[in-house]
C-alpha positions as CSV (number, residue, x, y, z in Angstrom):
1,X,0.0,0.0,0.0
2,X,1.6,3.2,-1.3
3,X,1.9,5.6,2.0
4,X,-0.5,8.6,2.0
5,X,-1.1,11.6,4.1
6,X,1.2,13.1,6.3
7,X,3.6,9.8,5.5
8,X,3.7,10.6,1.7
9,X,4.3,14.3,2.0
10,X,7.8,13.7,4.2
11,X,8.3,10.2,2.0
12,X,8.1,12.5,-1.1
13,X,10.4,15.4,0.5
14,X,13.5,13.1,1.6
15,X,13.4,11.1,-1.9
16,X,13.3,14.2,-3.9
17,X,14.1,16.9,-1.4
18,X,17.4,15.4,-0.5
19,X,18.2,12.0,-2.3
20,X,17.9,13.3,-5.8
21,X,18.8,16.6,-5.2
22,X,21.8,16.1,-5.0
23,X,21.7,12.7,-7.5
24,X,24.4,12.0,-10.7
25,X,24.1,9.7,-13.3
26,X,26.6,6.6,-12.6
27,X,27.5,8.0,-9.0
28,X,26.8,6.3,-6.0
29,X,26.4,7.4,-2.4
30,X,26.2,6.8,1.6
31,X,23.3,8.0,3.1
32,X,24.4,8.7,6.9
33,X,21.6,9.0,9.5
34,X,21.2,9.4,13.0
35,X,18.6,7.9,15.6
36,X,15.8,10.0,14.8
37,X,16.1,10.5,10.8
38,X,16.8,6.6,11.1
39,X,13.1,6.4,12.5
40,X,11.6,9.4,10.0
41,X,13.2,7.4,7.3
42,X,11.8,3.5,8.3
43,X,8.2,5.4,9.1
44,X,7.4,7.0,5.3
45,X,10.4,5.4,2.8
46,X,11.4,1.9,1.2
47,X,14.7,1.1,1.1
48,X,14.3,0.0,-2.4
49,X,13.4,3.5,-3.4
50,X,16.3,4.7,-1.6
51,X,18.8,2.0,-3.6
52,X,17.1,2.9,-6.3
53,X,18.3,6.6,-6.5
54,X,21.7,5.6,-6.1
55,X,22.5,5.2,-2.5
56,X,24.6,2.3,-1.9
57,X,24.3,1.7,2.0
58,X,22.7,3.5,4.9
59,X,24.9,3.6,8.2
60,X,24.4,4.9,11.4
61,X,26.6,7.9,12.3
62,X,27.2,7.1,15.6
63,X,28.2,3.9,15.3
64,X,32.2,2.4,13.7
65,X,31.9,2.7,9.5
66,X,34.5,1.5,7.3
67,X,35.9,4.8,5.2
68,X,34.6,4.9,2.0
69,X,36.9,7.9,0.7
70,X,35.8,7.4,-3.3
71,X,32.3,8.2,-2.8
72,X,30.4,11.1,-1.2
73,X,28.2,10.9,1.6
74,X,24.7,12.4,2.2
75,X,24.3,13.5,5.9
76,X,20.3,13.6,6.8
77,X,20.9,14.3,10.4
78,X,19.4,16.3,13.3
79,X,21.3,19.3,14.6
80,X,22.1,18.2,18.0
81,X,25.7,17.9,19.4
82,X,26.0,14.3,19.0
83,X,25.2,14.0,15.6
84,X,27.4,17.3,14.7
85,X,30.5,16.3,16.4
86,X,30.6,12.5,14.9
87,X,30.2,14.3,11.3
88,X,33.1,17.0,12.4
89,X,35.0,13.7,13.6
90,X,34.6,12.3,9.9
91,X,36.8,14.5,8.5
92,X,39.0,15.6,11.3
93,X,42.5,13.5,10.4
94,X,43.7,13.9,6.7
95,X,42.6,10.4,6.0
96,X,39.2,11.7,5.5
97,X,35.7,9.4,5.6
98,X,34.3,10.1,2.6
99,X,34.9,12.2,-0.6
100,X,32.6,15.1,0.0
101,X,30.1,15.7,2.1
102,X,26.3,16.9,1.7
103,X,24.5,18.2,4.7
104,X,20.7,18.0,5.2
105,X,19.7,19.1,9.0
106,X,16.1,18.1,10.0
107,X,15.8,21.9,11.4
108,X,17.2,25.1,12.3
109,X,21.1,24.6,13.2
110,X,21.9,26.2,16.5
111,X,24.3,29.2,15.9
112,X,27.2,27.5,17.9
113,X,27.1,24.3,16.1
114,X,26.9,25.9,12.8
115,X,30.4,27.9,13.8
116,X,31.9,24.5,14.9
117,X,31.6,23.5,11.4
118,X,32.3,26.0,9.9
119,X,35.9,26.1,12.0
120,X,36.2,22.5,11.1
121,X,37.7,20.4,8.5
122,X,34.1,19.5,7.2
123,X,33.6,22.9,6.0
124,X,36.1,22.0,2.7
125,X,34.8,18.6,2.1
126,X,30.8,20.7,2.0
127,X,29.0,20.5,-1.3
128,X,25.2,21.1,0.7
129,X,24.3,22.3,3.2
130,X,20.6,22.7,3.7
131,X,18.0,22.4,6.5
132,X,14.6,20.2,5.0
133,X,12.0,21.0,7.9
134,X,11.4,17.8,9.1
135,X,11.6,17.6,13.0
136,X,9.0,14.9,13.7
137,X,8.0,11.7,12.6
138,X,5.1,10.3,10.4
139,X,3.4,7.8,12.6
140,X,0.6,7.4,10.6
141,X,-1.0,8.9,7.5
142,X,-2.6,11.9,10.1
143,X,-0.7,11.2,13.3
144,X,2.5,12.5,14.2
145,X,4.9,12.3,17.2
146,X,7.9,14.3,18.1
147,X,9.5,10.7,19.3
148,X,10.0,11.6,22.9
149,X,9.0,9.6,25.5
150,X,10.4,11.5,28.2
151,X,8.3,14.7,27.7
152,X,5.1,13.7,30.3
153,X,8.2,12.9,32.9
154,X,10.4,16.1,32.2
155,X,7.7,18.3,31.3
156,X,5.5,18.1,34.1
157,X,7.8,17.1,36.8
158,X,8.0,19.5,39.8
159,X,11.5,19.3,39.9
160,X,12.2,23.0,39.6
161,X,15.9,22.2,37.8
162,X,14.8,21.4,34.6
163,X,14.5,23.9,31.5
164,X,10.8,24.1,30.7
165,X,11.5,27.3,28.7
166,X,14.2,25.4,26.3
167,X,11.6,22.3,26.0
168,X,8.9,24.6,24.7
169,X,11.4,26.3,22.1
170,X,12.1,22.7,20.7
171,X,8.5,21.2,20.5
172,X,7.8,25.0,18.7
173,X,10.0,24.3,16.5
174,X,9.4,20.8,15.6
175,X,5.9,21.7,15.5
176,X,6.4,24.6,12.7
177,X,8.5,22.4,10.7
178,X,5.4,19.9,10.4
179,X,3.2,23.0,9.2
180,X,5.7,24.0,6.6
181,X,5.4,20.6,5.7
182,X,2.1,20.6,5.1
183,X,2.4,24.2,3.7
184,X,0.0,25.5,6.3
185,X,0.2,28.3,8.2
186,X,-2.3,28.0,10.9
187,X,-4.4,30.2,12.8
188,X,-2.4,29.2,16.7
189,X,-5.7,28.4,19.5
190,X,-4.9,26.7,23.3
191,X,-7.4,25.8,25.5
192,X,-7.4,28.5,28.3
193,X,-6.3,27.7,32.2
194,X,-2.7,26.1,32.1
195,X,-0.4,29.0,31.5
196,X,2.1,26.4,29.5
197,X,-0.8,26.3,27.1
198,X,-0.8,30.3,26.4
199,X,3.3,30.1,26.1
200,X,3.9,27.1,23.7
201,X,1.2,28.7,21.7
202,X,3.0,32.2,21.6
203,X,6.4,29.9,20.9
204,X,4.6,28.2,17.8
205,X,3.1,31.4,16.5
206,X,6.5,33.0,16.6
207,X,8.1,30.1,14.9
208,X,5.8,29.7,12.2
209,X,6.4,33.5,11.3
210,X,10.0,33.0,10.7
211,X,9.2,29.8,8.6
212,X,6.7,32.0,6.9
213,X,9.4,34.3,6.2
214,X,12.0,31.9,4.7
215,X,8.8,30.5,2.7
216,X,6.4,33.2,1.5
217,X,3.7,30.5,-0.4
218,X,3.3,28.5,3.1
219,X,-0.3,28.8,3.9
220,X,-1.2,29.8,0.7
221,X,-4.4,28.2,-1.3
222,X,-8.1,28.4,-1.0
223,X,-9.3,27.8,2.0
224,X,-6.0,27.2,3.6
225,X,-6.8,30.2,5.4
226,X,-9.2,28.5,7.6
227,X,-6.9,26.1,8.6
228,X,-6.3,26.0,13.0
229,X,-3.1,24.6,15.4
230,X,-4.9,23.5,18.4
231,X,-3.0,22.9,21.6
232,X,-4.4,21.2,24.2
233,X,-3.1,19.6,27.6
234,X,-3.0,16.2,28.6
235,X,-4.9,17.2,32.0
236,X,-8.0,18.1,29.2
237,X,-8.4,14.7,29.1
238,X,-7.3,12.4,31.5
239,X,-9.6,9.9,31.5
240,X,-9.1,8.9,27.6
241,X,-5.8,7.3,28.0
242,X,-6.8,5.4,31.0
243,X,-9.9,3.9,30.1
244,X,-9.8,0.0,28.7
245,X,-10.8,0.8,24.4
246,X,-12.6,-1.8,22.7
247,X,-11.7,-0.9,19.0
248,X,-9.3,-3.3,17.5
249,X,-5.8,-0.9,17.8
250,X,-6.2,0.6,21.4
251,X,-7.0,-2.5,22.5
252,X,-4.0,-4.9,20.9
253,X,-1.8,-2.2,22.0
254,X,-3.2,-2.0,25.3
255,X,-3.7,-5.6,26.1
256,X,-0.7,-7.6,24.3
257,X,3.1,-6.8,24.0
258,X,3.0,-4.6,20.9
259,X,6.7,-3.5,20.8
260,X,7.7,-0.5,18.5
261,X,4.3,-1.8,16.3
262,X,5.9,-4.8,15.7
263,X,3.4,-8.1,17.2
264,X,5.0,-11.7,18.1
265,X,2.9,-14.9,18.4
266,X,3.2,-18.7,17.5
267,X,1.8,-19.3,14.2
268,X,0.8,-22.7,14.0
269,X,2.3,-23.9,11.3
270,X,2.0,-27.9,9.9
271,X,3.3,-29.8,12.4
272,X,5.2,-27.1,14.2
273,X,4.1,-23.8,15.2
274,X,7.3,-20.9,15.0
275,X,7.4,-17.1,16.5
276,X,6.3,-15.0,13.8
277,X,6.9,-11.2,13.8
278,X,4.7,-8.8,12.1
279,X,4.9,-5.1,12.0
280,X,1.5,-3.4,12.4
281,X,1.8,-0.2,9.7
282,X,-0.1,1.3,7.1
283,X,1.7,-0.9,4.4
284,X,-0.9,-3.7,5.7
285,X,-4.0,-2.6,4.2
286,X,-5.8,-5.1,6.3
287,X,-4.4,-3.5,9.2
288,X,-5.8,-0.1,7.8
289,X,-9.4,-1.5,7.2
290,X,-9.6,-2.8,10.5
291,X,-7.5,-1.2,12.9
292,X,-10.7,1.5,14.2
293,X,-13.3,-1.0,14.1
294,X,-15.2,-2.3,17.3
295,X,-13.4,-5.9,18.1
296,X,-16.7,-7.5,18.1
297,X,-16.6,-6.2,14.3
298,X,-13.0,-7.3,13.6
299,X,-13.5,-11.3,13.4
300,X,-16.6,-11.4,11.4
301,X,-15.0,-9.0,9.3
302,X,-11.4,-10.5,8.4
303,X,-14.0,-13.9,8.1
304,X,-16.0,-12.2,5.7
305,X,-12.8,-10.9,3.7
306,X,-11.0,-14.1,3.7
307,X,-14.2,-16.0,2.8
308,X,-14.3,-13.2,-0.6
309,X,-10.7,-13.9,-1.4
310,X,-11.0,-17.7,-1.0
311,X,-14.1,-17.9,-3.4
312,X,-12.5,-15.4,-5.8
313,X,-9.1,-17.5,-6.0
314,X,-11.5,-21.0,-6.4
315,X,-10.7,-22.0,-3.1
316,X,-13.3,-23.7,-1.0
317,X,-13.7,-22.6,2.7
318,X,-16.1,-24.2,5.0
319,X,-15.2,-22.3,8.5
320,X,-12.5,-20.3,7.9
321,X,-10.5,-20.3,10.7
322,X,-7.0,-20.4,12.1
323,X,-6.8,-24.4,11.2
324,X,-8.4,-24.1,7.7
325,X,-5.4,-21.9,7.2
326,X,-2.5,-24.1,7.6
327,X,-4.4,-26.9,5.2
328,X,-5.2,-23.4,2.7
329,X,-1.3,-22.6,2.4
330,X,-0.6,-26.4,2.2
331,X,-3.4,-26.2,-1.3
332,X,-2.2,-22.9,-2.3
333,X,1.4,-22.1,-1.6
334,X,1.3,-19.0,-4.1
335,X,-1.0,-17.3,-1.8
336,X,0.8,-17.8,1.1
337,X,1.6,-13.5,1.7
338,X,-2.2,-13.1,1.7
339,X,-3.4,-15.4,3.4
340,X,-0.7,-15.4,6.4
341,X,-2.1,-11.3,6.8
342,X,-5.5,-12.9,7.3
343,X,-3.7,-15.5,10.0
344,X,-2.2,-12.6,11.4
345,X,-5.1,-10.6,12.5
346,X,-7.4,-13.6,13.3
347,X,-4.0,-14.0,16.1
348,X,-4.3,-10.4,17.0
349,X,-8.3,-10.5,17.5
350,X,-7.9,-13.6,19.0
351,X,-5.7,-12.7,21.8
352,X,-7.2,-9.7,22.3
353,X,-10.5,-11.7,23.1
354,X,-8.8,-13.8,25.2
355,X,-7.2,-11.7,27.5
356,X,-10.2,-9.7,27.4
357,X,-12.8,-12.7,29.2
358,X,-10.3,-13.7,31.7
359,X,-11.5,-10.1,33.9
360,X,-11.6,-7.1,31.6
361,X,-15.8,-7.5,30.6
362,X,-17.0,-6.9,34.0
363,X,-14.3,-4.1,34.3
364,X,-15.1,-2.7,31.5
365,X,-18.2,-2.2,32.1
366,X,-17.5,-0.6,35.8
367,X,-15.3,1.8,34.0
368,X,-18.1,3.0,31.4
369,X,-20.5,3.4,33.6
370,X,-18.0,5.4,36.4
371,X,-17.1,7.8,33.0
372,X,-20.3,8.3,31.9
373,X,-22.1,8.2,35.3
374,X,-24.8,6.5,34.2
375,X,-25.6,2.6,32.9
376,X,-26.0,0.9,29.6
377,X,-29.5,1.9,29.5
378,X,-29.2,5.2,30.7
379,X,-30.0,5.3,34.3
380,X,-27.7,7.3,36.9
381,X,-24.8,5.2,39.1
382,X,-26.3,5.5,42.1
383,X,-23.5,4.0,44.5
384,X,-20.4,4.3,42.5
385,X,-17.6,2.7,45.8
386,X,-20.1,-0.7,45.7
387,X,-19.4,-1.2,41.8
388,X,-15.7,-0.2,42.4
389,X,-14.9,-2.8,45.3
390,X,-15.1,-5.7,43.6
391,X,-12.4,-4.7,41.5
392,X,-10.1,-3.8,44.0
393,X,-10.3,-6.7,46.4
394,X,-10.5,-9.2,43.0
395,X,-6.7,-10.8,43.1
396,X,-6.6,-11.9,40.0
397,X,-6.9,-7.9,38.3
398,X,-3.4,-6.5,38.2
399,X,-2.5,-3.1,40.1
400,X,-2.1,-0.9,37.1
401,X,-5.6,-1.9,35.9
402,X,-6.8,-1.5,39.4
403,X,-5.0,1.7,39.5
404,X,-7.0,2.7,36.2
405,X,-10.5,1.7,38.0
406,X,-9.3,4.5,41.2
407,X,-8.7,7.0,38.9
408,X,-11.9,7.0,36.8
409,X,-13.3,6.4,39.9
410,X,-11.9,9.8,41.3
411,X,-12.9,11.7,37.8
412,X,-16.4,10.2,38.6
413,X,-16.6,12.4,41.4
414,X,-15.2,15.7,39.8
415,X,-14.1,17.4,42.4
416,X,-11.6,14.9,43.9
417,X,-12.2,12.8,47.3
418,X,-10.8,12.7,50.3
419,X,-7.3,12.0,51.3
420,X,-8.3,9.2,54.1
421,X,-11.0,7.9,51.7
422,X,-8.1,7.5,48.8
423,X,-5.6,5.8,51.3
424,X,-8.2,3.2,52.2
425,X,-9.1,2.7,48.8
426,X,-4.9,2.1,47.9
427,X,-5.2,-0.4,50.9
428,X,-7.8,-2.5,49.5
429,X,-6.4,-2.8,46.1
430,X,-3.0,-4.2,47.7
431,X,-1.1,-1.3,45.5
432,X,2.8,-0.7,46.8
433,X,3.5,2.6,48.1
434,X,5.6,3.1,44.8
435,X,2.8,2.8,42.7
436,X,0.3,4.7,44.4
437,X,2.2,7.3,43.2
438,X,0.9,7.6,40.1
439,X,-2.7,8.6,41.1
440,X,-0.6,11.4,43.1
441,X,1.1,12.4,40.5
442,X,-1.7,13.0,38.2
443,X,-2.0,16.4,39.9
444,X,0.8,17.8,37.9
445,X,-1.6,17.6,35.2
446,X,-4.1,19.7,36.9
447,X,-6.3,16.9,37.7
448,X,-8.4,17.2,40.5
449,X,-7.4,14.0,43.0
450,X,-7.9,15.3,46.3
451,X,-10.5,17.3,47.4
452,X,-10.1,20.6,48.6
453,X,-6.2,20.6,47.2
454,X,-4.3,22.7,44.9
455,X,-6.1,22.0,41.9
456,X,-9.3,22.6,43.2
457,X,-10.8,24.4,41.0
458,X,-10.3,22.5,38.1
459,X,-13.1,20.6,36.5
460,X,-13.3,18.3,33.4
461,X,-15.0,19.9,30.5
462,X,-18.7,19.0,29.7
463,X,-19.6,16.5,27.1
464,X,-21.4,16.6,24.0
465,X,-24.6,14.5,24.3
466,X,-24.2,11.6,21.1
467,X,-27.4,9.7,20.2
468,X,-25.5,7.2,17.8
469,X,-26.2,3.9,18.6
470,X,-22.8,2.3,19.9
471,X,-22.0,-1.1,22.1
472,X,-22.5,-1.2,25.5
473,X,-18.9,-1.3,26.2
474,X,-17.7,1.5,24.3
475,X,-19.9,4.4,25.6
476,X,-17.2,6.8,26.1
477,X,-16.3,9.6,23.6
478,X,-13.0,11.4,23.7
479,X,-13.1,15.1,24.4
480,X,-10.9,16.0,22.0
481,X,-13.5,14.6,19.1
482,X,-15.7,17.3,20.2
483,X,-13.4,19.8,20.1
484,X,-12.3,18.7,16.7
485,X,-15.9,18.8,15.3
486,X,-16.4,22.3,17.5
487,X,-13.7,23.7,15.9
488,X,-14.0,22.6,12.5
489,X,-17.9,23.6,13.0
490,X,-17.1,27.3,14.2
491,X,-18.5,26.7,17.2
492,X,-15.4,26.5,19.2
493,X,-15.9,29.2,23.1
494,X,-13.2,31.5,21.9
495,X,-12.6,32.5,25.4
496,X,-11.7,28.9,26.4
497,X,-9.8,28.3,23.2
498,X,-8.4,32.0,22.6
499,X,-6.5,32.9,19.2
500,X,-2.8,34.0,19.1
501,X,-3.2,36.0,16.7
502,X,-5.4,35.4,13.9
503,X,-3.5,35.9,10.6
504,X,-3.8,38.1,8.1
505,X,-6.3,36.9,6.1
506,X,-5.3,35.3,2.9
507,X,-6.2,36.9,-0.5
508,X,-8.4,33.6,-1.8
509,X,-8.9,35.3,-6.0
510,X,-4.8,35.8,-5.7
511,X,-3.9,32.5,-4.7
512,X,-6.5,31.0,-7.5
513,X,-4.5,32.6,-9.9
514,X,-1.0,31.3,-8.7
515,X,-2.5,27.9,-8.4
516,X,-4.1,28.0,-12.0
517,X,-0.5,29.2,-13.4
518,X,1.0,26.4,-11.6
519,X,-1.6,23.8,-12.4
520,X,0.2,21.6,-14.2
521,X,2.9,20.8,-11.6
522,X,1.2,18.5,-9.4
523,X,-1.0,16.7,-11.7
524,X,1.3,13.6,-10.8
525,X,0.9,14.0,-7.2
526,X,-1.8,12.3,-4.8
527,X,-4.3,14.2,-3.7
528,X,-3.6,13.2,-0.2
529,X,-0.1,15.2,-1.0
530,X,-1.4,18.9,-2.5
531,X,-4.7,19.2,-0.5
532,X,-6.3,22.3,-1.0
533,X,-9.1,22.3,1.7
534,X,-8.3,23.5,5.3
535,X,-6.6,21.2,8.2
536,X,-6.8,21.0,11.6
537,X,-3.8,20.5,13.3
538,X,-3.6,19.4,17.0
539,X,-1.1,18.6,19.5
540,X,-1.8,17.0,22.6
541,X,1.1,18.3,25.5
542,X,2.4,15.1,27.1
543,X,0.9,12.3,25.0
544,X,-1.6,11.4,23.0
545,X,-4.0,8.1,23.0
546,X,-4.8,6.0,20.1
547,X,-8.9,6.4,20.5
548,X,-7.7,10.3,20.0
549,X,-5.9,9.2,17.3
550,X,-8.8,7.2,16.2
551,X,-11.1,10.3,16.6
552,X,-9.0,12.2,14.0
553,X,-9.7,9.9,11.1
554,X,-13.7,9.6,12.1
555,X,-13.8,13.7,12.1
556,X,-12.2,13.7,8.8
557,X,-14.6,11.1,7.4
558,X,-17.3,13.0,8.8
559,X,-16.8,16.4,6.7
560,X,-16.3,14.0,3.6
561,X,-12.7,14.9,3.4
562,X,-13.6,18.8,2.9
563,X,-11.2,19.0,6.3
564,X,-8.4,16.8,7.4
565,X,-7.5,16.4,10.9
566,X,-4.2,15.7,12.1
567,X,-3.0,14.6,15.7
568,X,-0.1,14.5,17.5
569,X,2.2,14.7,20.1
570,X,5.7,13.8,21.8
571,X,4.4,10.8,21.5
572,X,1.4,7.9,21.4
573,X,0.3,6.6,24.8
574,X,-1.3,3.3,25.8
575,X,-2.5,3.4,29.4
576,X,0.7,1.7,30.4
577,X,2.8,3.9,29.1
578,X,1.0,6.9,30.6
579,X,1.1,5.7,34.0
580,X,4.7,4.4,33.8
581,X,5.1,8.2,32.9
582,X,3.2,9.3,35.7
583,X,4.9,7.3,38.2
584,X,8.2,8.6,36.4
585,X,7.4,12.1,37.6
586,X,8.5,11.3,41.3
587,X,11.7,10.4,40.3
588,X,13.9,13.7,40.0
């Protein structure tokens, strides 16, 4: 599946932006990365395309490489010390690396650095240097990250050492590079109350005005001037990334050891079952179709599917299941790639099911019903502690999950409880003193936990009331899908979510001219590449969960493509990972 969205736009900017910039008839090259361009590069590029234009190898520059002195190297790197110094090192002695260098820096080159080449031996052996504006990774065709785990834990830690000020001024400028990307230049809103909100907002807007500088056309295009840069706190939302999600990605992620995308499982072969790795990405178009549907939805569906492709290829299928696969591949060998992606995600369902009836239904639906503080059929939780104590006194429900049930518990009741109440409540669920930390913690994000404390007058945002018919299960709506819909709708409070600035309005009958005189240019290019409607851009400070991720491709669908919506942060949460983060924020 050929990547699209945000993926193709930085795929199609590295291949032709860099690789063939710079690209000679009959010359090879080295394309030298670091850890981050490494991960830019795996998320939107083949390495057969790169091959193909006449790269040779890809190395790491921080690791030991050979010298290859008769061919020039391409340096797509980030501007940080490390990844300066080891190019500086490459041509410090007089038996140089390579035979010429050409520089492409994801972003803006801090001064010093810059002078440090200059001064150095590297500044002879430069044929390019150029910066691309690419600071953040692709995750999915609209969903970003800035690929830094440590953000939640640095950035709201109370630890007073640590440079908030210098942390803004990066995600700023990651953040602007992503717009010039997308050649938007956004209108800059934040939701009103934390003051880091107002700031990073002020930080973006700045950048984006010196990108807009360097790059007059960014922004231009009819109704690009409706386009918005949202920026929201994780506090906004804090019961998203804690609740179990039923649709088929939040819950494989939450529920089985999804590393770095990448799922393991014993496929059972004939006669022996083997480990098999698969990487969950949008190059699986299965994966694609299924990965927001309801897991209820997901079996019947990849049934369905494989039952289609089976009676289109001849092949007879009685119950097609996990068994009739192995005897398929044994028939039909020459199918064996399509058919082992059906396998896969008749494992993934599978095991997802499975670890979900061992306790998760009945917790489940405590956690709907504490969130949206009423039951399946509408009437109010009376006695919200009785449906809670089973839970915590059930040994065989882990502590993070029982952790998860306290919290929603505590959003339940808005305005925090009691200090002795949440002590006995930690008691009951058997949760060590080091873990209990992380309900603490989830004050830094201006959560209301105990009653009567510092964030006290905090409360979580109202919800839209949504008639749509959904499973019992899978009640909750995250609040950022009704801010996304508010926006896009107009009908966003502009006290709560204030403007910057709002930009100068764009001449629309101008920019219809320069397109029409251009016209021809893009013809080639996917329409997911050069879209001409309005976006809307949001980052989430501190993480972002994948039913908020989810919500950015259902709000899309829903204006039939006339708006995109694009979400990201420094990077994706599942509700391990958050409170693993959370618990990290004692630790100074």
């Amino acid at each position: 599946m050929a990547p699209s969205g945000l993926k193709a736009v930085v795929g199609d900017k590295i291949l032709n932006g860099v690789i063939k910039s710079i690209k000679k008839e009959g010359e090879w090259k080295v394309l030298i990365v670091d850890h981050m361009t490494m991960r830019i590069l795996s998320s939107c590029c083949k390495m057969s395309d790169i091959l193909a234009e006449g790269v040779t190898i890809v190395e790491d520059i921080n690791k030991r490489r050979e010298p290859i002195s008769s061919l020039e190297a391409i340096y797509l790197i980030t501007p940080v010390e490390k990844s300066v110094r080891a190019l500086i090192n490459d041509y410090k002695d007089t038996a140089f690396t390579y035979k010429a260098a050409h520089i492409f820096f994801t972003d803006t080159c801090p001064d010093a650095l810059f002078t440090e080449i200059g001064k150095s031996r590297v500044a002879k052996f430069a044929k390019t240097l150029k910066e691309i504006n690419v600071a953040f990774l692709p995750y999915e065709s609209q969903v970003f990250s800035l690929d830094d785990p440590t953000f939640l834990s640095s950035f709201y830690s109370s630890a007073k050492d640590h440079d908030k000020n210098k942390m803004m001024e990066n995600i700023a400028e990651q953040i602007a590079t992503l717009c010039d990307t997308l050649n938007e230049y956004p209108a800059v809103r934040y939701r009103k109350g934390p003051e880091d909100n107002a700031k990073l907002a002020e930080e973006i807007y700045q950048r984006l005005n010196a990108h807009k500088a360097d790059n007059p056309k960014m922004g231009e295009g009819p109704d690009k001037a409706r386009s918005q840069l949202l920026i929201v706190d994780r506090g906004f939302d804090p019961i998203s990334p804690v609740l179990h999600e039923l649709t088929f990605q939040a819950m494989a992620y939450d529920l089985l050891d999804i590393k770095q995308d990448i799922y393991t499982y014993q496929s059972t072969g004939i006669g022996n079952s083997k480990a098999r790795e698969v990487l969950l990405d949008e190059d699986d178009e299965l994966w694609v179709q299924l990965r927001h549907m309801h897991i209820a939805d997901v079996t019947k569906k990849v049934t369905e599917l494989l039952r289609t492709f089976c009676e289109s290829k001849r092949m007879s299928t009685d119950n097609a299941n996990i068994k009739d696969l192995s005897q398929m591949l044994k028939k039909m060998p020459q199918y064996q790639k399509e058919l082992s992606m059906y396998s896969t995600h008749l494992h993934l369902a599978e095991a997802c099911m499975k670890k979900f009836k061992v306790s998760r239904d009945g917790l489940c639906e405590v956690e709907q019903d504490l969130v949206m503080g009423s039951n399946a059929e509408g009437e109010p939780l009376k006695d919200a502690m009785k449906s809670i104590v089973p839970v915590l006194l059930n040994s065989e429900i882990g502590p993070y999950e029982k952790i998860r049930i306290i919290l929603l518990y505590i959003f339940h009741k808005k305005k925090g409880i009691g200090e002795e109440n949440l002590i006995k409540l930690i008691q009951h669920a058997n949760i060590t003193q080091d873990d209990s930390k992380i309900i603490y913690n989830m004050q830094n994000l201006g959560c209301n936990i105990i009653a009567g404390d510092r964030n006290a007058g905090n409360v979580l945002p109202e919800r839209k009331d949504r008639t749509e018919s959904t499973y019992q299960l899978s009640r909750w709506v995250p609040i950022i899908k009704d801010i996304m819909e508010n926006a896009i709708d107009d009908k966003l409070d502009r006290k709560q979510w204030p403007f910057i600035s709002n930009p100068a309005p764009i001449n629309t009958t101008q920019t219809a001219v320069s397109s029409a005189r251009f016209g021809n240019w893009h013809k080639n290019k996917s329409p997911t590449e050069y879209r001409s409607g309005p976006r809307l851009i949001v980052f989430m400070v501190g993480g972002v969960s994948l039913s908020e991720t989810r919500s950015a491709y259902e709000v899309t669908q829903s204006t039939d493509g006339k708006w995109e919506v694009i979400i990201g942060s420094s990077h994706i949460l599942t509700p391990t990972i958050f409170l693993d983060d959370l618990k990290d924020l004692s630790k100074e």
